[in-house]
C-alpha positions in Angstrom: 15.3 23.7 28.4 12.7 20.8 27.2 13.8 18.9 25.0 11.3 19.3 22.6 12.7 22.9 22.7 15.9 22.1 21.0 16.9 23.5 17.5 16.6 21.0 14.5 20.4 20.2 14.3 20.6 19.6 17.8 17.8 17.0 18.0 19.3 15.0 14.9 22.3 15.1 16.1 20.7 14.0 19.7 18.8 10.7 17.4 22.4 9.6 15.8 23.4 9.7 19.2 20.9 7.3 20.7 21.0 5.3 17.4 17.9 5.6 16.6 17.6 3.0 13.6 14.3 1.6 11.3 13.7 -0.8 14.0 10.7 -2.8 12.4 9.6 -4.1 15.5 8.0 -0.7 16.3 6.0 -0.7 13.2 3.1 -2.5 11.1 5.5 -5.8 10.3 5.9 -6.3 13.9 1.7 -6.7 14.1 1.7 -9.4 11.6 2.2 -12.6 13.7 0.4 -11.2 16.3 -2.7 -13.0 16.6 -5.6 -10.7 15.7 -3.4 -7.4 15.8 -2.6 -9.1 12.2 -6.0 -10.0 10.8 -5.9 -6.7 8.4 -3.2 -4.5 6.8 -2.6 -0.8 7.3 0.8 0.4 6.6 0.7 3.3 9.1 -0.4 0.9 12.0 1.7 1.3 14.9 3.1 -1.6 16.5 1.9 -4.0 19.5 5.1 -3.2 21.2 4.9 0.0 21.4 1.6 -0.1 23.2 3.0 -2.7 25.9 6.3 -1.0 26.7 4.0 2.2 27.8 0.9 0.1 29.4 4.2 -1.7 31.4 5.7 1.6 32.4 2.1 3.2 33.7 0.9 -0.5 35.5 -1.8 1.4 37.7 -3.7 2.8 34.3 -6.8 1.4 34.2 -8.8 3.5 31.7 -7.3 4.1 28.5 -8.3 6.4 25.1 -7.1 6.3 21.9 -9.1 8.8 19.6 -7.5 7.8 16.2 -8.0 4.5 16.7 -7.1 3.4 12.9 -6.9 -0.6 13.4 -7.9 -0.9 17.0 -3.8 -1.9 18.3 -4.3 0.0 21.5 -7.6 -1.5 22.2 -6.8 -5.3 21.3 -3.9 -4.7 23.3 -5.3 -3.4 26.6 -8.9 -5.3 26.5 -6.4 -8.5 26.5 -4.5 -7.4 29.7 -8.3 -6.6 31.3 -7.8 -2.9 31.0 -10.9 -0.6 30.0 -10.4 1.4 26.7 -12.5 3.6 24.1 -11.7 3.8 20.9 -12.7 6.8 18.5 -12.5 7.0 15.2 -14.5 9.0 12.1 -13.7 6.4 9.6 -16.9 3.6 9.4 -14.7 0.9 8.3 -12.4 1.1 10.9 -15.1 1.1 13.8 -16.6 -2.3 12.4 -12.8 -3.4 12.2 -11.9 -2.3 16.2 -15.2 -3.9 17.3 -14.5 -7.5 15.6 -11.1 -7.4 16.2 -11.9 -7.0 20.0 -15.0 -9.0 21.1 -14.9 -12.5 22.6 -16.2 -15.6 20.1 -17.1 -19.0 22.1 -16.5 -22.1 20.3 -19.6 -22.3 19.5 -19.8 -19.9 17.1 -16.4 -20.3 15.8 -17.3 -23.6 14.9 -20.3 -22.2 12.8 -17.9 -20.4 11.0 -15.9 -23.0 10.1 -18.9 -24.7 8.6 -20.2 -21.6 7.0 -17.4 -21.0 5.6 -17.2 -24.4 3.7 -20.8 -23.4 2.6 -19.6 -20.6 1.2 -16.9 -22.2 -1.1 -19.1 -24.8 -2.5 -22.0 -22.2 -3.4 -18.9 -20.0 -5.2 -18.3 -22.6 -7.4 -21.5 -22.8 -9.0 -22.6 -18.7 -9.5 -22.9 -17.8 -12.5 -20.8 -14.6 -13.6 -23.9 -13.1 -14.9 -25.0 -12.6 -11.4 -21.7 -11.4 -10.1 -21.5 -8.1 -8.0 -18.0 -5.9 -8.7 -17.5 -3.1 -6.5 -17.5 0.7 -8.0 -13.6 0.9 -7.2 -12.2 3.4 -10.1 -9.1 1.9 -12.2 -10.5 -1.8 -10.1 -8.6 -3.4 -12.7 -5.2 -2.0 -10.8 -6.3 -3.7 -8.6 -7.2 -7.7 -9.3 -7.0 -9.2 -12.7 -10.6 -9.7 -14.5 -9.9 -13.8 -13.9 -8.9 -13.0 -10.0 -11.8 -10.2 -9.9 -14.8 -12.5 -10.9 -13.8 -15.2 -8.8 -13.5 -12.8 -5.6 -16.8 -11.7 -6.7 -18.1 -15.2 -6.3 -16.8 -15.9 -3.1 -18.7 -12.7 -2.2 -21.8 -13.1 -3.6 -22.1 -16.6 -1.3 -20.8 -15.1 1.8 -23.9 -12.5 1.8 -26.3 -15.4 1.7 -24.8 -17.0 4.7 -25.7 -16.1 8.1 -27.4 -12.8 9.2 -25.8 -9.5 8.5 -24.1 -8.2 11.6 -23.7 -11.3 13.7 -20.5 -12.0 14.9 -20.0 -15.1 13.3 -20.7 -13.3 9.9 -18.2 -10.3 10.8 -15.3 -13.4 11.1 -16.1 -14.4 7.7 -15.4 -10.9 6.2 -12.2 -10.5 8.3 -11.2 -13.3 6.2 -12.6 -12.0 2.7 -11.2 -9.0 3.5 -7.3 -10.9 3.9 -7.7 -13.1 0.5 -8.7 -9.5 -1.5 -5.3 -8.2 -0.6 -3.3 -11.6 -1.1 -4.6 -11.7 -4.5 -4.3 -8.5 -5.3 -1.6 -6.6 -7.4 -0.8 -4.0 -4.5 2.4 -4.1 -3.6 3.5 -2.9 -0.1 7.5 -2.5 -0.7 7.3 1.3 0.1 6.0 3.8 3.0 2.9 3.4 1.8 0.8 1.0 -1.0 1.4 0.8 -4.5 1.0 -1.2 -7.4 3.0 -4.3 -8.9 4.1 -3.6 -12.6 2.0 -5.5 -15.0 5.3 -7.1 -16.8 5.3 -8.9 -13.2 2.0 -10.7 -12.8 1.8 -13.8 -13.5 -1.4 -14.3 -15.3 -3.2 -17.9 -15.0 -6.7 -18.9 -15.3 -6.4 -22.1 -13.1 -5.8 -20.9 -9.8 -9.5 -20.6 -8.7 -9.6 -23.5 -6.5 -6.4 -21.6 -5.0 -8.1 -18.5 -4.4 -10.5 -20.8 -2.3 -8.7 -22.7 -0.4 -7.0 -19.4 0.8 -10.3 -18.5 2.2 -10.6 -21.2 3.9 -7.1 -21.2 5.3 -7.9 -17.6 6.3 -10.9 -18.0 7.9 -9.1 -21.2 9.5 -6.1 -18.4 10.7 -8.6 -16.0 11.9 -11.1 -18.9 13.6 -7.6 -20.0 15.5 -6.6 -16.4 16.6 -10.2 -15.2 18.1 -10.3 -18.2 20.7 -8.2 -15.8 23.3 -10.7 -13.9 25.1 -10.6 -10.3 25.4 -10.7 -9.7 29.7 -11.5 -5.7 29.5 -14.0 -4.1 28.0 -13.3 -2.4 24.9 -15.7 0.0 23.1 -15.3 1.4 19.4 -17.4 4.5 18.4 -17.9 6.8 15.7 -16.6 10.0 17.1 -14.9 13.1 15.6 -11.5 13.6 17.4 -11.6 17.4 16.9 -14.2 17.3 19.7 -13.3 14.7 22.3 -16.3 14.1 25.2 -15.9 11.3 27.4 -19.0 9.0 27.4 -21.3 8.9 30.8 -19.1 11.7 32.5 -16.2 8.9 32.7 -12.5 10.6 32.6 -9.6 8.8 31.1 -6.4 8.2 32.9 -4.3 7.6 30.0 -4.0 8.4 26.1 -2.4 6.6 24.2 -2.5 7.2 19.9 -1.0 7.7 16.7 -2.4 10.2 15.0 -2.8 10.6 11.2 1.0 12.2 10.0 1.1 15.9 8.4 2.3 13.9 5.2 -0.6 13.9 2.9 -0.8 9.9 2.5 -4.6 9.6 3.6 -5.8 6.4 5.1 -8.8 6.2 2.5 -6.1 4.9 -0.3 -5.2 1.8 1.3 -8.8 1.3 3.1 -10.5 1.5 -0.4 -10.6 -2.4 -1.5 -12.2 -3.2 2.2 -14.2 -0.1 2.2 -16.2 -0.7 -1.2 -16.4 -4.7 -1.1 -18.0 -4.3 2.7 -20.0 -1.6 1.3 -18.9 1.7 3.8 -17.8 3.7 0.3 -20.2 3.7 -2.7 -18.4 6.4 -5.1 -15.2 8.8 -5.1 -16.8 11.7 -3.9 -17.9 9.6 -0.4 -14.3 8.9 -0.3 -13.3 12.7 -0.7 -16.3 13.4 1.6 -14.8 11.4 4.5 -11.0 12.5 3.9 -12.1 16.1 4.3 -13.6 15.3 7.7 -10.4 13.2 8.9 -7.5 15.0 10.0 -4.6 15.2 7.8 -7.1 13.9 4.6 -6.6 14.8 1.0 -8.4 12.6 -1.1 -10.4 13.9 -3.8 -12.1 17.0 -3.2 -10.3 17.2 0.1 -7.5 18.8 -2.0 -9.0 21.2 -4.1 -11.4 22.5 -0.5 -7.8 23.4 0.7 -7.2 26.1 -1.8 -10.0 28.0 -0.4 -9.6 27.3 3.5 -8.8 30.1 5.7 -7.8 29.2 9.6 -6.6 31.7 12.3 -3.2 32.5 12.6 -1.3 30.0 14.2 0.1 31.4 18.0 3.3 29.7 17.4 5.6 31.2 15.7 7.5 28.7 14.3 4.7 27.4 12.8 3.6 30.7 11.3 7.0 30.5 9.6 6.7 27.0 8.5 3.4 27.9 6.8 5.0 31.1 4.9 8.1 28.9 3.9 5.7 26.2 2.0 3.3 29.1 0.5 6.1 30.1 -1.5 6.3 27.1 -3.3 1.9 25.9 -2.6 -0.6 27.3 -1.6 -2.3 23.9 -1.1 0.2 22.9 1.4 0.4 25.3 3.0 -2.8 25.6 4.1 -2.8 21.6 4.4 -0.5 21.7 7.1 -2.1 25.1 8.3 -5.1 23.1 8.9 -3.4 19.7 10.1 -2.3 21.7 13.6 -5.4 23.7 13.3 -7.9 20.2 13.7 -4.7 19.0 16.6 -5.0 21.8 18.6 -8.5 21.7 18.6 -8.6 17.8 19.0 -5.8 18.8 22.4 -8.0 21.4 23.7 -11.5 20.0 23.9 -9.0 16.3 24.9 -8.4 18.4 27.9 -11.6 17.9 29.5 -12.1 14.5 29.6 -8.6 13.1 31.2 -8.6 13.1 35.0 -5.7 14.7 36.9 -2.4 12.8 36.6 -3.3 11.4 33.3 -0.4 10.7 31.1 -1.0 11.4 27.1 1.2 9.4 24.6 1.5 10.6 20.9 3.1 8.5 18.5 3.8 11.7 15.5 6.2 11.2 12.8 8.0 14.4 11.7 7.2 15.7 7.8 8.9 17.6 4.7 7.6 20.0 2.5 10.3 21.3 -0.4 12.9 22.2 1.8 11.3 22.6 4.7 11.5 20.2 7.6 7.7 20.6 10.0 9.3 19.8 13.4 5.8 17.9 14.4 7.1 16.5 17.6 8.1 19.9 19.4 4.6 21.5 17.4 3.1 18.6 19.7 4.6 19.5 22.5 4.1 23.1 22.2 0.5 22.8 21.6 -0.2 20.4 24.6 1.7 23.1 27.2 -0.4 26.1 25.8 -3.3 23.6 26.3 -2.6 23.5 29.9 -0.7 20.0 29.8 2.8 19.6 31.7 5.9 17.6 31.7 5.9 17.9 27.8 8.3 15.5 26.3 9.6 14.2 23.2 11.3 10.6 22.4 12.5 9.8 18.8 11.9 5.8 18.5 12.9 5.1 15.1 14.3 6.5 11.6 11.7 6.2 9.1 12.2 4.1 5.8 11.5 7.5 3.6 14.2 10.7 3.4 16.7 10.9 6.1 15.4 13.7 8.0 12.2 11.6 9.1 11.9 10.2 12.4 9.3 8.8 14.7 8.6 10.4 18.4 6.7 9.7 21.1 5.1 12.9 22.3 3.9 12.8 25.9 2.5 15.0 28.5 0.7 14.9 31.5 -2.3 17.2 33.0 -1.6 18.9 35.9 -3.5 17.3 39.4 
């Protein structure tokens, strides 16, 4: 028997036994004092660890793939060891994000920001409100106080009339805006995923713009000090739907490792937004729903109320088939949301299948979900799905105990394709 194979009680049973525990090192808090891996936050970023311990236990992988690349943590990680890697991903945002956080800045030009940056914060202090620019976020006042809101608009408005628009050196100066709009803003990240401070808890001052300023400059200071390292492989980031995997030039990947979005309904597009509209990559809601729609696992905006009317084959597991008919008696919605989740996977596995050489090794990173009173098994879905797609050695690791209901682990799914 595999031991993705086992029954439910037996493989919680089998995590108590290991003592399996939160272990924060393994997450998104682990990322934060690690050089550029920390430069922007995203809850369901996996951590740097995680990608080492596997590139240390495969050392004669030399072309890696991650196809959900959310904040570029596998690329950073293997283009600083010399290691080729692609990274795909379908949101916009998060391509610009895996490209900046993975090129190589000479002095040169990290010294230009430094000095543009200074620019930047002198010019802020003399636009006039009248002129600002406030981006089209809904409820924005959720978000940043009016006081906190105008001055962030300022900073902005003088960082677009410095340098040209996609230079590098301009790219390092938005890293850094895009730090200071989440340190001043009211979301508060004490859960699983973002949410708000209460109002009652804000402290609400009107003479702390030259302290909004001088946090830009200590961030662009944190991120000028943290891009000196250069980056020895080649990594490239590309816009690419994961559904349908095709290696660029004919080249075939030797190793996968990912984290895919979770079967949970939190959608990465909530905690992207404040980047997303200040850099300009969303203009309105329905872009936002547009995009989730397209992402596996999405359900923002009209991504939800499109599930009520999607129709999928039946799934050939039957586990799954009974997963879906236990949720439909309580939703239709999710029902068909996770319906569709393994739908887009098995596609995503499938067409993945083609453009890894023999021998490779494919590491998922899949955190188990719950619906009512139904537990989705993800990890042993994984598994099963990659051995109908023709993969072997299917096998399945819980890491960590999730900081959400007690039935919620994290696995790492891996496989390998036959030679």
């Amino acid at each position: 028997m595999q031991p993705w194979q086992m029954s439910l009680t037996r493989r919680h049973i089998l995590c108590q036994e290991v003592m399996v525990s939160r272990r924060a090192d393994l997450t998104f808090i682990y990322n934060r004092a690690q050089g550029r891996h920390g430069w922007v936050r995203l809850t369901p970023a996996y951590s740097v660890k995680m990608v080492e311990n596997l590139l240390d236990a495969n050392p004669s992988i030399s072309y890696v793939l991650d196809p959900f690349a959310g904040t570029g943590t596998t690329g950073l990680v293997c283009g600083s060891r010399g290691l080729n890697c692609d990274l795909f991903d379908i949101n916009p945002f998060l391509i610009w994000l895996g490209k900046v956080k993975t090129g190589n800045y000479p002095s040169q030009l990290l010294d230009q920001v430094r000095r543009a940056a200074a620019r930047i914060v002198e010019e802020a202090r003399h636009v006039s409100e009248t002129s600002l620019w406030i981006p089209p976020i809904s409820n924005i006042e959720r978000w940043w106080t009016q006081h906190r809101l105008n001055v962030l608009a300022k900073l902005f408005h003088a960082l677009s009339r410095q340098l040209p628009e996609d230079s590098p050196a301009k790219d390092l100066l938005l890293v850094a805006f895009c730090r200071l709009i989440i340190q001043w803003s009211n979301a508060a990240f004490n859960h699983q995923s973002m949410s708000f401070k209460d109002e009652g808890t804000l402290l609400l001052r009107f003479d702390e713009e030259d302290e909004i300023y001088q946090s830009y400059l200590a961030a662009v200071q944190a991120v000028i000090s943290t891009a000196r390292q250069p980056i020895s492989g080649r990594v490239e980031a590309q816009f690419h739907d994961s559904r349908y995997i095709h290696a660029p030039d004919d080249r075939l990947y030797d190793c996968v490792i990912t984290s895919p979005p979770y079967p949970n309904r939190m959608s990465y597009i909530r905690e992207l937004r404040p980047y997303m509209y200040w850099l300009g990559y969303l203009k309105d809601g329905r872009e936002a729903g547009e995009l989730d729609w397209e992402a596996i696992g999405g359900t923002w905006g009209i991504a939800t109320s499109r599930l009520q009317a999607w129709e999928g084959q039946e799934p050939s597991i039957p586990e799954l088939r009974q997963i879906i008919a236990e949720i439909a008696d309580h939703s239709t919605i999710l029902a068909n949301y996770v319906h569709r989740y393994f739908a887009d996977i098995s596609q995503h596995l499938e067409s993945l299948y083609r453009s890894v050489s023999p021998g490779a090794r494919l590491y998922y990173i899949v955190g188990n979900s719950k619906f009512y009173d139904t537990l989705v098994p993800v990890e042993t879905l994984y598994a099963s799905i990659m051995q109908q797609c023709g993969y072997t050695e299917a096998r399945v690791e819980p890491i960590r105990k999730r900081s959400s209901k007690r039935e919620l682990f994290e696995f790492i799914v891996s496989a390998k394709k036959p030679v």
